[in-house]
Structures are given as structure tokens and as C-alpha cells.
KOLGU-4560 file (N, C-alpha, C; in nm, 3 decimals, padded with zeros to 5 digits):
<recs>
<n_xx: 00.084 n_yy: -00.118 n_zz: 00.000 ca_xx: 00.000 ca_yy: 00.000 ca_zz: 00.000 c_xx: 00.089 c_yy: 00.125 c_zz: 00.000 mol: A seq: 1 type: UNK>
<n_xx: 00.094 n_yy: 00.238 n_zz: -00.087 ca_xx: 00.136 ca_yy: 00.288 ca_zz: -00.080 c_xx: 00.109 c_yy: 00.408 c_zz: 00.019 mol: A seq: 2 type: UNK>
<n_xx: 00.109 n_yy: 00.435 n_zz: 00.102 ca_xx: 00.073 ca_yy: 00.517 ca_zz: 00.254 c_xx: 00.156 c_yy: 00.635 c_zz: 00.264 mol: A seq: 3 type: UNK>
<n_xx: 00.258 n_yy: 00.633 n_zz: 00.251 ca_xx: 00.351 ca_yy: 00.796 ca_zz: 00.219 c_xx: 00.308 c_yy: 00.880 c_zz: 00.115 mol: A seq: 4 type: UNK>
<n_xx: 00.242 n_yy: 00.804 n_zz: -00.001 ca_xx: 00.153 ca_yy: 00.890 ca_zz: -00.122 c_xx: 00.013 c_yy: 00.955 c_zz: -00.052 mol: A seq: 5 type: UNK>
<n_xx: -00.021 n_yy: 00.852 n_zz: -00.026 ca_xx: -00.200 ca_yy: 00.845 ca_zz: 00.049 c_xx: -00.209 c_yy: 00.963 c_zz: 00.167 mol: A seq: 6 type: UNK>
<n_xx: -00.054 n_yy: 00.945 n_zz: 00.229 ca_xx: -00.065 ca_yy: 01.044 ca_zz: 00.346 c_xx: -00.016 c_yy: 01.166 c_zz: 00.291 mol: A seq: 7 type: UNK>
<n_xx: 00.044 n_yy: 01.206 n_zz: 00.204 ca_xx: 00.055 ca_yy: 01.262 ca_zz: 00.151 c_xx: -00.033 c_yy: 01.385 c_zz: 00.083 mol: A seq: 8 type: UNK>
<n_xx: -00.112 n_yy: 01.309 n_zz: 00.007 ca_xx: -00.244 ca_yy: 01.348 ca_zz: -00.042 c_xx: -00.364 c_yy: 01.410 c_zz: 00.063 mol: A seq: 9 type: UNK>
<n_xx: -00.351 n_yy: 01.315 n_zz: 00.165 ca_xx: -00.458 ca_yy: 01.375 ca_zz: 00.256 c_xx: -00.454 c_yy: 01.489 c_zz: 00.341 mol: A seq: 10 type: UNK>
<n_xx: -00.291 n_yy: 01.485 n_zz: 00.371 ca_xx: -00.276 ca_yy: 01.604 ca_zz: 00.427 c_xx: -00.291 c_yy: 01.732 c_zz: 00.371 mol: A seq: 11 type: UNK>
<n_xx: -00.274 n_yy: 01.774 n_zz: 00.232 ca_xx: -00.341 ca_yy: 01.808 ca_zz: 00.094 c_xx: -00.463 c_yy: 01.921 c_zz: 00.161 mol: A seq: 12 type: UNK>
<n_xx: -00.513 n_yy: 01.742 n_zz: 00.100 ca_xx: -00.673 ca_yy: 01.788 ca_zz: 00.101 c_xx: -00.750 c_yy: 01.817 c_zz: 00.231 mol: A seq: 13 type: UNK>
<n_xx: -00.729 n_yy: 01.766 n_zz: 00.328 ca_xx: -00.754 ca_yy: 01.770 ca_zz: 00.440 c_xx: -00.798 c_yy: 01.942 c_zz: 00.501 mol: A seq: 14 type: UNK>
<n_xx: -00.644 n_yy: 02.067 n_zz: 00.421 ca_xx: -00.694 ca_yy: 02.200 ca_zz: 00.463 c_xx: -00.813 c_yy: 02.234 c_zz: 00.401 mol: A seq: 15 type: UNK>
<n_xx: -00.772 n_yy: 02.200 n_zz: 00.253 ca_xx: -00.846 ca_yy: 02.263 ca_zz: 00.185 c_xx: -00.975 c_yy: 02.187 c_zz: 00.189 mol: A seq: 16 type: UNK>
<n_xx: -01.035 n_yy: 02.106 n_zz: 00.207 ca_xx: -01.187 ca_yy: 02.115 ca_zz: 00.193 c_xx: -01.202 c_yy: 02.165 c_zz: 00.321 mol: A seq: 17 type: UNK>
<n_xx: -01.163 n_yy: 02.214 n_zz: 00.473 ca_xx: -01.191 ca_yy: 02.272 ca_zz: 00.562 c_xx: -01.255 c_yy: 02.380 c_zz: 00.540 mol: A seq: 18 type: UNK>
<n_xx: -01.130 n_yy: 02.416 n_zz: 00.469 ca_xx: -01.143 ca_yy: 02.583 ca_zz: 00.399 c_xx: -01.279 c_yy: 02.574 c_zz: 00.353 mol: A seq: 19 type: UNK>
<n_xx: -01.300 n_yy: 02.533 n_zz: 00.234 ca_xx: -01.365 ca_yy: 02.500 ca_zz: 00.121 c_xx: -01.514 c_yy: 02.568 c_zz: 00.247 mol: A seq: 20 type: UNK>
<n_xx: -01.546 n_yy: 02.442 n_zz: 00.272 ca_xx: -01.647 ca_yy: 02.379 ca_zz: 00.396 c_xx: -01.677 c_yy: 02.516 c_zz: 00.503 mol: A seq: 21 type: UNK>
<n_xx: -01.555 n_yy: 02.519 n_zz: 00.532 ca_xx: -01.572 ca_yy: 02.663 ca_zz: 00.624 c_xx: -01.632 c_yy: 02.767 c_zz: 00.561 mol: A seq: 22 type: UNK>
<n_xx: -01.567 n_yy: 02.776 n_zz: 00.444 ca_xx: -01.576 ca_yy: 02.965 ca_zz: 00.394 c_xx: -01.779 c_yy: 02.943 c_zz: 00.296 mol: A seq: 23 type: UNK>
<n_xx: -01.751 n_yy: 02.824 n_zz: 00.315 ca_xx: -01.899 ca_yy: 02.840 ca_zz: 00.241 c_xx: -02.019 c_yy: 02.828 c_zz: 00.352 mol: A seq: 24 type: UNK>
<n_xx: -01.996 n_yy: 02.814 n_zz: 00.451 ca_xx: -02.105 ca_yy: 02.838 ca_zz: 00.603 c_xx: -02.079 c_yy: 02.941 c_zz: 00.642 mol: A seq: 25 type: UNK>
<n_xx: -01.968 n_yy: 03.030 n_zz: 00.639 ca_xx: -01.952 ca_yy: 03.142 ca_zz: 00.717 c_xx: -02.045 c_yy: 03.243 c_zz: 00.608 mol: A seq: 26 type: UNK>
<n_xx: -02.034 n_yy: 03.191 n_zz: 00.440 ca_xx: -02.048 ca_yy: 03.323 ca_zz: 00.369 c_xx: -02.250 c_yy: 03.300 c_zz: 00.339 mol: A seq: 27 type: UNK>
<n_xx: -02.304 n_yy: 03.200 n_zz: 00.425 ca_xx: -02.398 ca_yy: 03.136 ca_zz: 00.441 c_xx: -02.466 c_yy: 03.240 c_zz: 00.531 mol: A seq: 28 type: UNK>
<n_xx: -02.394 n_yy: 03.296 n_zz: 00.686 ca_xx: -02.444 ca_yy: 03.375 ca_zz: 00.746 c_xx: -02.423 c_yy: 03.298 c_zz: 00.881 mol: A seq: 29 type: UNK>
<n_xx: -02.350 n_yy: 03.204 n_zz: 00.880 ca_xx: -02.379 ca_yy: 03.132 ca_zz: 01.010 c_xx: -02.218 c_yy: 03.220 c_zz: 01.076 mol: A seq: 30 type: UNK>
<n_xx: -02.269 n_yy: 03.169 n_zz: 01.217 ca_xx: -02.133 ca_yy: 03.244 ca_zz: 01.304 c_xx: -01.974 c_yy: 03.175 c_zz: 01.268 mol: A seq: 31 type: UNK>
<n_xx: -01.863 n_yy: 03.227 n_zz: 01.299 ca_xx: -01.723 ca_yy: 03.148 ca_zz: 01.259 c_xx: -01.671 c_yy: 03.012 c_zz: 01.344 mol: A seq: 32 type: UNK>
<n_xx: -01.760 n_yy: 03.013 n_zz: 01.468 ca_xx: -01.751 ca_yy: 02.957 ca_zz: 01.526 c_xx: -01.830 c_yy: 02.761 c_zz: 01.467 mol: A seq: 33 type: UNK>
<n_xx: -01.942 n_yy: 02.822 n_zz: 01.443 ca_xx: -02.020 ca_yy: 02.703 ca_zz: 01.400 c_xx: -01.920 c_yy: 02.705 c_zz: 01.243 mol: A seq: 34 type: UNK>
<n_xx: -01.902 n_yy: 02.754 n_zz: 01.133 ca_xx: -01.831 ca_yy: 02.720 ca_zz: 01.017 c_xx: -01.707 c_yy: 02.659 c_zz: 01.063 mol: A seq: 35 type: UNK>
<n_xx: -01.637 n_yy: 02.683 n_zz: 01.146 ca_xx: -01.531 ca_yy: 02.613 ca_zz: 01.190 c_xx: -01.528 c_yy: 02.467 c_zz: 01.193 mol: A seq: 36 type: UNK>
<n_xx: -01.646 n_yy: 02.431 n_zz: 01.294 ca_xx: -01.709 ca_yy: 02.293 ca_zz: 01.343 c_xx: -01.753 c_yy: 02.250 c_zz: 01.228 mol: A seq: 37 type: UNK>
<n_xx: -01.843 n_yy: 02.324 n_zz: 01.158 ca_xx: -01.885 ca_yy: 02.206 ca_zz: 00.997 c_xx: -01.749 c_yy: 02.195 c_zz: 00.956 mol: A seq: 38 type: UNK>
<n_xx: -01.663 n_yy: 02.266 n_zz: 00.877 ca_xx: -01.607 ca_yy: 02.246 ca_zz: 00.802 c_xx: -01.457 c_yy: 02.148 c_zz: 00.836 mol: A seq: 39 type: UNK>
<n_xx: -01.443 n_yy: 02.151 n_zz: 00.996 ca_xx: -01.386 ca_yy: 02.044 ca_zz: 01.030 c_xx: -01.432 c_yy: 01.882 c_zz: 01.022 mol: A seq: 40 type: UNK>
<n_xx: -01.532 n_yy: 01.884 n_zz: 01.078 ca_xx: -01.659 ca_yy: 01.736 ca_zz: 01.088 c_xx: -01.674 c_yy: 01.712 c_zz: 00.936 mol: A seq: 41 type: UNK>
<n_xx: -01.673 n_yy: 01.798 n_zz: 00.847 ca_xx: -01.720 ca_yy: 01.735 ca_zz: 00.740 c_xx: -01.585 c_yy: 01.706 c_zz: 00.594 mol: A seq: 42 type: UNK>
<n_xx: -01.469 n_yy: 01.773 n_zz: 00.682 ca_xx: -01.312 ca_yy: 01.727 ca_zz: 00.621 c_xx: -01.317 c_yy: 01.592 c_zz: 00.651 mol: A seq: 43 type: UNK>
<n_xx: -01.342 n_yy: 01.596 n_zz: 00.773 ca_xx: -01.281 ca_yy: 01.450 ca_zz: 00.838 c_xx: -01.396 c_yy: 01.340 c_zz: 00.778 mol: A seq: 44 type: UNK>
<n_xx: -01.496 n_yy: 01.366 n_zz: 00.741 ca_xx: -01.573 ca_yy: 01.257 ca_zz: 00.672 c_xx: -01.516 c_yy: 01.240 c_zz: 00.568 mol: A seq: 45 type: UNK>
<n_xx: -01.507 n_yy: 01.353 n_zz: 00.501 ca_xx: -01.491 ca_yy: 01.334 ca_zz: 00.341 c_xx: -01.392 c_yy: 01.239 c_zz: 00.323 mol: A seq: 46 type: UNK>
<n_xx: -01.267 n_yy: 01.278 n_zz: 00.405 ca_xx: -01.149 ca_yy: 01.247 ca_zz: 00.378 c_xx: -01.140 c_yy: 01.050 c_zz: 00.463 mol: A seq: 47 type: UNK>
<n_xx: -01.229 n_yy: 01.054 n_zz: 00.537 ca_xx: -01.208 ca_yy: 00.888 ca_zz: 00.576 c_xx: -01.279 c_yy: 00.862 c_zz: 00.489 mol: A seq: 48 type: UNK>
<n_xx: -01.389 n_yy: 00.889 n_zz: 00.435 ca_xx: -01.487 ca_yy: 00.747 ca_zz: 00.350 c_xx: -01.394 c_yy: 00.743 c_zz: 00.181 mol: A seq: 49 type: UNK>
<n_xx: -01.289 n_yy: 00.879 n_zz: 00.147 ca_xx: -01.205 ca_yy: 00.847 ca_zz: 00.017 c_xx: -01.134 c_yy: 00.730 c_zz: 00.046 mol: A seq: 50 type: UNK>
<n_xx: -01.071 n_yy: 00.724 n_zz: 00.158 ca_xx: -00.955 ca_yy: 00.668 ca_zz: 00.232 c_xx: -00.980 c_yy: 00.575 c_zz: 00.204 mol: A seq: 51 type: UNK>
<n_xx: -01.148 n_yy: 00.501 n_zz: 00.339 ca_xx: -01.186 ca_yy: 00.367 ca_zz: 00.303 c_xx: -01.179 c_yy: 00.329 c_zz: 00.153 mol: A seq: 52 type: UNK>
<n_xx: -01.285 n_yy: 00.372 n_zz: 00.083 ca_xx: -01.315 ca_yy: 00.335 ca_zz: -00.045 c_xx: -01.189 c_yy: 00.324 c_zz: -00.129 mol: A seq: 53 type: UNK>
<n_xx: -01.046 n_yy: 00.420 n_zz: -00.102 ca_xx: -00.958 ca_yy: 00.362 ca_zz: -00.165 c_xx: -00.868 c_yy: 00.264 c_zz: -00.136 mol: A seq: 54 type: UNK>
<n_xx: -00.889 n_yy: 00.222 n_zz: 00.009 ca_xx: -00.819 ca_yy: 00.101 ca_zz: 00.052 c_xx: -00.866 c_yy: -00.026 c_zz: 00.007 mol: A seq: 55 type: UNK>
<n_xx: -01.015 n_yy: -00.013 n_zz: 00.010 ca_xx: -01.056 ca_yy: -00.114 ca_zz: -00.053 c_xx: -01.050 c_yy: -00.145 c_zz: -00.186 mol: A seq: 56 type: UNK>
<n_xx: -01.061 n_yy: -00.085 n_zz: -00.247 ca_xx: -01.007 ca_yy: -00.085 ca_zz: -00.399 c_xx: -00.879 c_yy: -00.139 c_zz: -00.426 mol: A seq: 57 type: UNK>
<n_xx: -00.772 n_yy: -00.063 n_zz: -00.375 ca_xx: -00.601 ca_yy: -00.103 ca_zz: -00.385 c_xx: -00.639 c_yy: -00.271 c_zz: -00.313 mol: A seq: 58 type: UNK>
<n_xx: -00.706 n_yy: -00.297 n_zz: -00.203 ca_xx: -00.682 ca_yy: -00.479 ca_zz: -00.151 c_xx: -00.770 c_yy: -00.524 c_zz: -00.234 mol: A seq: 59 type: UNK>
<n_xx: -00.847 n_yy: -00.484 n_zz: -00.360 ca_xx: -00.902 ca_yy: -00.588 ca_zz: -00.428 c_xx: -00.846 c_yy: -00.546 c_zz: -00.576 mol: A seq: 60 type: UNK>
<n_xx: -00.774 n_yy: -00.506 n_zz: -00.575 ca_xx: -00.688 ca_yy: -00.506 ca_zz: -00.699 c_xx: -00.787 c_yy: -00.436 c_zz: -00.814 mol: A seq: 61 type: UNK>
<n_xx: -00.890 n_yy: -00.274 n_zz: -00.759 ca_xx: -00.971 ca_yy: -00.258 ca_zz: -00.835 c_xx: -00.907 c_yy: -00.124 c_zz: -00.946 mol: A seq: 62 type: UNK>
<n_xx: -00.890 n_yy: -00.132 n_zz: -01.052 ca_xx: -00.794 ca_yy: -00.026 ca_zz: -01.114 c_xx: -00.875 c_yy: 00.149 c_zz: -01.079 mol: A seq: 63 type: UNK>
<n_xx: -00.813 n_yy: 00.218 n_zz: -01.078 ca_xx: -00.886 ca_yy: 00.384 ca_zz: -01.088 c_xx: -00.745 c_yy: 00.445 c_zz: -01.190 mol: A seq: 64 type: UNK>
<n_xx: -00.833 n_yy: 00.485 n_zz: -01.288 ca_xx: -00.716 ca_yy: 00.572 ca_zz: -01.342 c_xx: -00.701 c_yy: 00.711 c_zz: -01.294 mol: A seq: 65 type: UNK>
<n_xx: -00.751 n_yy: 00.797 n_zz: -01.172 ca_xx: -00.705 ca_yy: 00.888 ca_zz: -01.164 c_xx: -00.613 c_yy: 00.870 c_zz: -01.034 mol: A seq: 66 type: UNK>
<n_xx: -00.666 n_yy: 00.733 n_zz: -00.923 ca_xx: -00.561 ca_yy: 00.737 ca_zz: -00.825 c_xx: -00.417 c_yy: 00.690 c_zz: -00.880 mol: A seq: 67 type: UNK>
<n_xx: -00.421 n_yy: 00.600 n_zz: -00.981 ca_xx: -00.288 ca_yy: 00.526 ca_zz: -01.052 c_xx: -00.254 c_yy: 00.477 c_zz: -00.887 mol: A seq: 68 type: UNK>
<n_xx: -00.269 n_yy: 00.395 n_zz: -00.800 ca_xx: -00.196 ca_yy: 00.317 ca_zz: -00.759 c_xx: -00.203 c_yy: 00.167 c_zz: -00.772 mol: A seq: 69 type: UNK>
<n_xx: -00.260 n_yy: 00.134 n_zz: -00.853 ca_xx: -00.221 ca_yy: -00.003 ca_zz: -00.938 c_xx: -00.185 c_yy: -00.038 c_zz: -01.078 mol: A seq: 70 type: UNK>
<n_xx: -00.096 n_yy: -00.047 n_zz: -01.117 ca_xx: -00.011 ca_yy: -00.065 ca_zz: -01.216 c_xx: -00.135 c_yy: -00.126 c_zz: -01.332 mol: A seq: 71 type: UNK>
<n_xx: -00.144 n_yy: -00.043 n_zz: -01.495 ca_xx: -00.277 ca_yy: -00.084 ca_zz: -01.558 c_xx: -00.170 c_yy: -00.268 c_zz: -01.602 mol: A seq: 72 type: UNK>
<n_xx: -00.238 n_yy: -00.360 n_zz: -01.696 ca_xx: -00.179 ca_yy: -00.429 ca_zz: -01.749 c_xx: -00.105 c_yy: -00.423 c_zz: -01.898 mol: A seq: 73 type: UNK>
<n_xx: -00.125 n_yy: -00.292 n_zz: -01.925 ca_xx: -00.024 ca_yy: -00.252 ca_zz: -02.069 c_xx: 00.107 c_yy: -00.258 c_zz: -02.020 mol: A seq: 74 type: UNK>
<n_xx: 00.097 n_yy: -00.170 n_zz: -01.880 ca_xx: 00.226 ca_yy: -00.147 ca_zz: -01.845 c_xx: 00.337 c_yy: -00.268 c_zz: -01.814 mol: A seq: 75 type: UNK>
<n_xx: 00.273 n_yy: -00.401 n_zz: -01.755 ca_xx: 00.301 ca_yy: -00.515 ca_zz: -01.728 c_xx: 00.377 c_yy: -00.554 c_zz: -01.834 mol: A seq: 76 type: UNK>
<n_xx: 00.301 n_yy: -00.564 n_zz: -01.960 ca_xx: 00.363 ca_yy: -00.686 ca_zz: -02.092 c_xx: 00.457 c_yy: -00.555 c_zz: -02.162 mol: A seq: 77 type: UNK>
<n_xx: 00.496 n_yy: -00.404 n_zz: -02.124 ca_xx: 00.592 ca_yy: -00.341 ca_zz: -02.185 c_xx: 00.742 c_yy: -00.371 c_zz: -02.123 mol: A seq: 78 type: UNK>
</recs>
């Protein structure tokens, strides 16, 4: 598994959909306090159910061409 990529990536994404999440409840009208709390609670979802769904994929050997962490089979017989 590649996990230094994965962690990599998440740490990434992790600000930015905060951000994302945050700045779109605050510009909603809600207080900074509550945008804070969504946009944390709803990083941390986003970012475990990619996680799951891509762990499971990589242990069943399911291809994604935009994660590329399983080698396609062209690349194999070159």
C-alpha cells in the first residue's frame, strides 16, 4: 500500500476542503464559530470514506485511473 503517497495526499486535502467547507457556512451567514465545526466534521468525513473506499479498492486489486496506484496491465507486458 502505498501510505507515504496516500498520506501525503490527505494532508493536501484535508486543509483545503476545511477551507472550502468553512468559507462556504460562514459566507452562508452562520457564526465562525459554527463554520469552523462544519467544516472540520465534514473534512474529516470526506477524507475517511475516500480513504476507506480507496483502501478497498487497492486490496481488491480494483484499477482507478485517476488514483494510478495499481499498475494498468499494458504497463506489465511493456
Amino acid at each position: 500500500m502505498p501510505l507515504k503517497k496516500w498520506t501525503l495526499q490527505y494532508l493536501i486535502a484535508f486543509p483545503l476542503l476545511f477551507a472550502i467547507f468553512s468559507s462556504v457556512q460562514y459566507f452562508k451567514g452562520q457564526t465562525v464559530s459554527y463554520s469552523l465545526k462544519f467544516g472540520l466534521a465534514w473534512a474529516f468525513i470526506v477524507i475517511f470514506i475516500f480513504a476507506v473506499r480507496r483502501t478497498y479498492n487497492f486490496k481488491k486489486r480494483i484499477r482507478c485511473d485517476i488514483c494510478n496506484d495499481i499498475p494498468s496491465d499494458t504497463n506489465k507486458s511493456k
